[in-house]
C-alpha positions in Angstrom: 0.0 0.0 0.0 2.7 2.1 0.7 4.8 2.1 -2.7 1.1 2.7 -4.6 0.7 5.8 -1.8 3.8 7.0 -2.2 4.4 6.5 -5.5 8.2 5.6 -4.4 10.8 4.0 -7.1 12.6 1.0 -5.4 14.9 -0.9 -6.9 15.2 -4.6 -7.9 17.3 -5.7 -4.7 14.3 -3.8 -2.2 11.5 -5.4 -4.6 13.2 -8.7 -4.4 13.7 -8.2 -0.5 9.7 -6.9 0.2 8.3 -9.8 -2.0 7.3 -8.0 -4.8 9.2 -10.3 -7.3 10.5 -13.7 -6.6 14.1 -13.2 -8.1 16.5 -11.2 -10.2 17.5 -12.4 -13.5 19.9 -10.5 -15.8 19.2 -11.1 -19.2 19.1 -9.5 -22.9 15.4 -10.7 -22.7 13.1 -11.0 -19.6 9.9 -12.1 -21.7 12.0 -14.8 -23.3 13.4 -15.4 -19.7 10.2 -15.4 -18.1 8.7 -17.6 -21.3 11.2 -20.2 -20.6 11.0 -20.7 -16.8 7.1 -21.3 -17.4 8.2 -24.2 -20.1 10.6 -25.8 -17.6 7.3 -26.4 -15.1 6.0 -28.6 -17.3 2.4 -28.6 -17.6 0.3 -26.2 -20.1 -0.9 -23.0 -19.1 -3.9 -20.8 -20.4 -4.0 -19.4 -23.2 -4.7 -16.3 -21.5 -0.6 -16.2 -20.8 0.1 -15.9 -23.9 -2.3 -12.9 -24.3 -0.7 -11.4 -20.9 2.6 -11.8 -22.4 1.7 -10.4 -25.6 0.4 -7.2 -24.2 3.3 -6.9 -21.9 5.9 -6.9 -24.8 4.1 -4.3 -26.9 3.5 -2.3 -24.1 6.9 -1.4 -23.2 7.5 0.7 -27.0 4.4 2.5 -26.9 2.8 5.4 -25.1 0.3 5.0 -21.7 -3.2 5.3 -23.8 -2.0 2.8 -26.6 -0.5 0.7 -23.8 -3.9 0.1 -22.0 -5.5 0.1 -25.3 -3.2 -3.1 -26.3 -4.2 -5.0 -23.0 -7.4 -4.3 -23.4 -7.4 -6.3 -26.6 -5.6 -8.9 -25.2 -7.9 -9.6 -22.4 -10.9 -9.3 -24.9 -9.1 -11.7 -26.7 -8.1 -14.0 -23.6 -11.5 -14.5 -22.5 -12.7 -15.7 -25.7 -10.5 -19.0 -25.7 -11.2 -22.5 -25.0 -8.8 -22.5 -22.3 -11.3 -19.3 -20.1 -14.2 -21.6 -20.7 -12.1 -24.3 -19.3 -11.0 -22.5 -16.3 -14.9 -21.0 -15.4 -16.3 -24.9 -16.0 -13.7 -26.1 -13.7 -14.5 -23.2 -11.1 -17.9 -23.8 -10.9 -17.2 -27.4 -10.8 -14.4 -27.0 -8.0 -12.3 -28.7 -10.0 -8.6 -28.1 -10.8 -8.5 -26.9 -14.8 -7.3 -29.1 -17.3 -5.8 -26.0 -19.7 -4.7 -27.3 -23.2 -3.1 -23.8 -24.5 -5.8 -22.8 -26.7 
């Protein structure tokens, strides 16, 4: 609550030490990076990743408005996969999800 009141930078050693991300990886690409510690888990994930990641790599090029524009696209198109009707079915059957990617 405090870094959203504040609106205080902190760096990646104090966001690593508060909890705010799990470790500190110095590479030429952290989406690649980040794409590849997901694969070495080894199960599929929603498709809805994919989306997240997407929107996440234009992102960082473009201005605020086209930004938030960009994920809003994404998570239109996220929610029309078989993979969110998965996850809702599974939900409302309190059941874990069997995601296939797609």
């Amino acid at each position: 609550m405090e870094l959203i009141a504040s609106g205080r930078a902190i760096d990646a050693q104090e966001a690593e030490r508060i909890g705010l991300i799990h470790r500190i990886v110095e590479v030429e690409d952290p989406i690649d990076a980040g794409v590849a510690y997901l694969k070495s888990l080894g199960e599929p994930f929603p498709a809805s990743l994919g989306h997240a990641l997407e929107a996440i790599r234009h992102s960082q090029s473009m201005r605020m408005e086209d930004g938030l524009q960009q994920e809003a696209e994404c998570f239109s198109a996220a929610t029309q996969t078989g993979d969110a009707v998965e996850g809702v079915t599974a939900f409302l059957g309190k059941r874990k999800p069997l995601f296939t990617g797609h």
